[in-house]
C-alpha positions as CSV (number, residue, x, y, z in Angstrom):
1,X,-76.2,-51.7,-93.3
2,X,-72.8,-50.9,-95.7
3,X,-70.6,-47.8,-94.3
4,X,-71.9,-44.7,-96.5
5,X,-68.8,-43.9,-98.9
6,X,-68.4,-40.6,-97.4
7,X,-67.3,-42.5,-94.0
8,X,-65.6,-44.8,-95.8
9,X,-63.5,-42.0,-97.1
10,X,-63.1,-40.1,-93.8
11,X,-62.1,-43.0,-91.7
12,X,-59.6,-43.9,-94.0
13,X,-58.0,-41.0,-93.8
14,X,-58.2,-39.4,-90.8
15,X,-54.6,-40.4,-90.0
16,X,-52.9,-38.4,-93.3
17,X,-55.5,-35.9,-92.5
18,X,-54.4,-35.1,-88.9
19,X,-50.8,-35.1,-89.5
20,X,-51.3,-32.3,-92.1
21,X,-53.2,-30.2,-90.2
22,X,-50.7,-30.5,-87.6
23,X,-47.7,-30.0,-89.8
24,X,-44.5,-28.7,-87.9
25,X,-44.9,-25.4,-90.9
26,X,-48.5,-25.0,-90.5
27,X,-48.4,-24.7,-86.9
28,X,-45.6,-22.3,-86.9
29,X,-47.4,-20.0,-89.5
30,X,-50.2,-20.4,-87.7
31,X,-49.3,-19.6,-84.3
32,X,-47.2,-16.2,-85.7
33,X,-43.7,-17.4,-85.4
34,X,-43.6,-16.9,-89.0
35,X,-43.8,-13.9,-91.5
36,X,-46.5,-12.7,-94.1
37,X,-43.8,-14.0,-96.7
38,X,-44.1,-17.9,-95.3
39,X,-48.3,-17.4,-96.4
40,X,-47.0,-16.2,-99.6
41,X,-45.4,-18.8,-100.3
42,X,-48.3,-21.3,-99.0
43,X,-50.7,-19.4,-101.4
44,X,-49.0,-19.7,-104.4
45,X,-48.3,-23.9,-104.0
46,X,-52.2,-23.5,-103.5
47,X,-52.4,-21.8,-106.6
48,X,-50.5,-24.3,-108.5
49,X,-53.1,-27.1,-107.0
50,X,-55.9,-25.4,-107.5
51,X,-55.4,-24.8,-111.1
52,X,-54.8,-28.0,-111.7
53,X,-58.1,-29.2,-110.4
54,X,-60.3,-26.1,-112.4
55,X,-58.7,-26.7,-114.9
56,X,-59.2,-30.4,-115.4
57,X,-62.7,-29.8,-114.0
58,X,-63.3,-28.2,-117.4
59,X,-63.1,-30.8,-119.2
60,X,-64.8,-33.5,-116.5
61,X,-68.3,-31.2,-116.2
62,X,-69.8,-33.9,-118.3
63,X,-68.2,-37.1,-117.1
64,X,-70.9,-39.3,-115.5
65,X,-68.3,-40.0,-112.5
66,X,-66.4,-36.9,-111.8
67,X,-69.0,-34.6,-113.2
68,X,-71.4,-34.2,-110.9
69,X,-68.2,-32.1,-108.5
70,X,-67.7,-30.0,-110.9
71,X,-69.7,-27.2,-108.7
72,X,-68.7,-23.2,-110.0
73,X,-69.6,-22.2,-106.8
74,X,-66.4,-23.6,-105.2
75,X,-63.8,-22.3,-107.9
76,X,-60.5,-20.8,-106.3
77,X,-58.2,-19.6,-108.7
78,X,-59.5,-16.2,-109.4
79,X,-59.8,-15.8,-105.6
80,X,-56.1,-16.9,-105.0
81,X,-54.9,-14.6,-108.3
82,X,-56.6,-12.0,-106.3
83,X,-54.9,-12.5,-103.0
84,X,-51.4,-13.0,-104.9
85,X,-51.4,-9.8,-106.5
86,X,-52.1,-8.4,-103.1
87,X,-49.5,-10.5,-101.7
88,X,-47.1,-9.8,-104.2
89,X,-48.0,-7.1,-106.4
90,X,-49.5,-6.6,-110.2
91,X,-46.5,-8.6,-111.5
92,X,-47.1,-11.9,-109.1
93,X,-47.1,-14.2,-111.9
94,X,-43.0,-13.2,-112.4
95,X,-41.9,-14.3,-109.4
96,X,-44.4,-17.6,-109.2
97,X,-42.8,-21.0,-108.6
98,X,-43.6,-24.6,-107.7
99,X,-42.3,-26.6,-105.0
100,X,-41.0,-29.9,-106.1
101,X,-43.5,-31.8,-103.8
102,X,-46.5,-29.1,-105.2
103,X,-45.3,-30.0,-108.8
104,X,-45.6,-33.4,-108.2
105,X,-49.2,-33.0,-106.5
106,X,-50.2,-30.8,-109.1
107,X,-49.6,-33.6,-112.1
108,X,-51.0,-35.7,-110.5
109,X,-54.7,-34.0,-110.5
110,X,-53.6,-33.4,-114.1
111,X,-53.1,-37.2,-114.4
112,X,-56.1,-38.1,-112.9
113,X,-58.3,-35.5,-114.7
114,X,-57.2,-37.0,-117.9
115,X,-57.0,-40.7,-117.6
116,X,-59.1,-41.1,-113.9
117,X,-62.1,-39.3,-113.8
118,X,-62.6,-41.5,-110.3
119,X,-59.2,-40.5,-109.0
120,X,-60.1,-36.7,-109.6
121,X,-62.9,-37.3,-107.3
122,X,-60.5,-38.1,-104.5
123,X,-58.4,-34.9,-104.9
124,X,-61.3,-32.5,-105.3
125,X,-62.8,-33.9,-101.6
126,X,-60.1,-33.8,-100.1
127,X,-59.0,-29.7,-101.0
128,X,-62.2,-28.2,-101.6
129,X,-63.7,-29.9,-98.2
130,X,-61.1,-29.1,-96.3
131,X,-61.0,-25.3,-97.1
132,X,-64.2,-25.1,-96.9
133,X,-64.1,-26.3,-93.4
134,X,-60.6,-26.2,-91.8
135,X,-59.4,-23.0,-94.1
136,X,-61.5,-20.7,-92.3
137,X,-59.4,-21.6,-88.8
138,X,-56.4,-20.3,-91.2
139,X,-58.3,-17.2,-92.5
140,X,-59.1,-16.1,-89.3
141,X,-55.6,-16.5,-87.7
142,X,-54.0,-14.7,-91.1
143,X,-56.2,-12.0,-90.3
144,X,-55.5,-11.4,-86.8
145,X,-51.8,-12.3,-87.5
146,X,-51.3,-10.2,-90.7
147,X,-53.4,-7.6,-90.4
148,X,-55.3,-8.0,-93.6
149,X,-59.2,-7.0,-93.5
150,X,-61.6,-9.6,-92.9
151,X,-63.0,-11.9,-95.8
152,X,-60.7,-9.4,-97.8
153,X,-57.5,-9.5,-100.4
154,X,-54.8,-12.1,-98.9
155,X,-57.7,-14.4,-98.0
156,X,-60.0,-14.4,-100.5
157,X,-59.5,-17.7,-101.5
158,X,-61.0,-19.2,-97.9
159,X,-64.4,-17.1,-98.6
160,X,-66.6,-19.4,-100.6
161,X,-68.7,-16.1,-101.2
162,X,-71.3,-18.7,-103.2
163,X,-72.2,-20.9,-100.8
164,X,-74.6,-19.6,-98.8
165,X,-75.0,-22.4,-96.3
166,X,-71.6,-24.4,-96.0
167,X,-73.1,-27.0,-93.6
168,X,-75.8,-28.1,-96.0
169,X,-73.1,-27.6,-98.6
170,X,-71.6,-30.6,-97.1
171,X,-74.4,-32.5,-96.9
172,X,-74.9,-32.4,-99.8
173,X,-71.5,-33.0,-101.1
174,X,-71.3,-36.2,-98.6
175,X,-74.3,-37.6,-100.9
176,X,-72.7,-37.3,-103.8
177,X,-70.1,-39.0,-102.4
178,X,-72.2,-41.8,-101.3
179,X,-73.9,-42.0,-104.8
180,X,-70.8,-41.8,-106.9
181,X,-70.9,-44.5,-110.1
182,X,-68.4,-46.6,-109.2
183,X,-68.1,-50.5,-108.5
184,X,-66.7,-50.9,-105.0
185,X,-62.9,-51.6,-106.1
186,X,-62.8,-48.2,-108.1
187,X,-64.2,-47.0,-104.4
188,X,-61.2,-48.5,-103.1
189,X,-59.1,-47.1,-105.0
190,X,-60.8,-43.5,-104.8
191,X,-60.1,-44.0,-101.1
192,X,-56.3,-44.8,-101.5
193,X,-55.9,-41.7,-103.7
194,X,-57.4,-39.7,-101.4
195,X,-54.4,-40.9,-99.0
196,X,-52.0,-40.4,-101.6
197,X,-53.8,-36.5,-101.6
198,X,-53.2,-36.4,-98.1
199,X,-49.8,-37.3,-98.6
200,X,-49.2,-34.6,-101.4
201,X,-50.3,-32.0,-98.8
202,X,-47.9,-33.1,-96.0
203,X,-44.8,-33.4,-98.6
204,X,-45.9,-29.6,-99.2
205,X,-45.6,-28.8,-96.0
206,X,-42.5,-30.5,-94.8
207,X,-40.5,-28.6,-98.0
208,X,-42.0,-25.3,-96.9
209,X,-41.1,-26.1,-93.7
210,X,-37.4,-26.6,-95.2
211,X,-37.6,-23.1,-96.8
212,X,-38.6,-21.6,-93.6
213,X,-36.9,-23.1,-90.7
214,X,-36.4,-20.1,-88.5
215,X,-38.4,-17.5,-87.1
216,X,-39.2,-14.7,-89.5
């Protein structure tokens, strides 16, 4: 029998996938050698991504490729505005500024949103699936780390209040997956951009890791 899409997709990545989950920055935030102000920072390149994928979502709810993701139960960006202005007060938006490598990422889901509705595909899998399942090992460690209160502001955005059951969520989104309309080049292809997502995520990481090198 063929390899279901969705396998297709996660064996192909796994490599880009473990080496951002184990990013040199990541780890350190994680593991507390770093301040509150280094998941600042994180949260508003996330910001940045994630309004470039609602955004274009908007205009893909009634693509017959990309539309079937558009799900309003996993928007971020009024959870991440929340945790910012926690984060870094009413006037967050003054302040707010892209990363190169998180400008770059963040076109690119424009790009694709506009002029790929297949390639969108690949970006929205690989962040909303991802925080969905992996975010909630960051939640919990911000909240023990941090102090903030649990499922509250600062890490709102990993508390996907609307999905009741994220296991069959994921089924779910696996089917789709393995349903998409698309010939199996465009498949190809949706698979190589989600590698070049992957690699979007670790560029983030290696110039946040840049902007915090020591111990905070």
């Amino acid at each position: 029998m063929d390899t279901p899409f969705s396998t297709q997709i996660r064996v192909a990545s796994q490599e880009q996938h473990a080496e951002a989950e184990t990013s040199p920055f990541m780890a350190r935030m994680l593991g507390g050698s770093l301040g509150v102000e280094a998941f600042a920072r994180y949260t508003e390149q996330l910001w940045f991504v994630y309004r470039a994928l609602e955004d274009g979502a908007g205009r893909l709810a009634g693509d017959p490729v990309a539309g079937p993701f558009v799900r309003p139960e996993l928007m971020r960006t009024a959870a991440l505005e929340r945790d910012l202005a926690h984060l870094r007060g009413v006037r967050w938006r003054e302040g707010l500024t892209a990363l190169p490598s998180t400008a770059a990422y963040a076109a690119r889901i424009e790009e694709c949103a506009r002029a790929w509705p297949a390639g969108y595909i690949a970006h929205h899998y690989t962040r909303y699936l991802g925080d969905l399942s992996g975010g909630q090992i960051i939640r919990d460690r911000a909240e023990r780390t941090w102090g903030f209160a649990r499922k509250g502001d600062g890490v709102r955005f990993y508390v996907f209040e609307e999905v009741a059951n994220p296991a069959a969520f994921k089924r779910t989104y696996r089917e789709l997956l393995d349903a998409v309309r698309a010939d199996e080049l465009v498949r190809q292809r949706i698979v190589e951009e989600c590698r070049r997502a992957f690699a979007f995520n670790g560029a983030v990481f290696r110039e946040l890791d840049q902007e915090f090198p020591l111990s905070a």
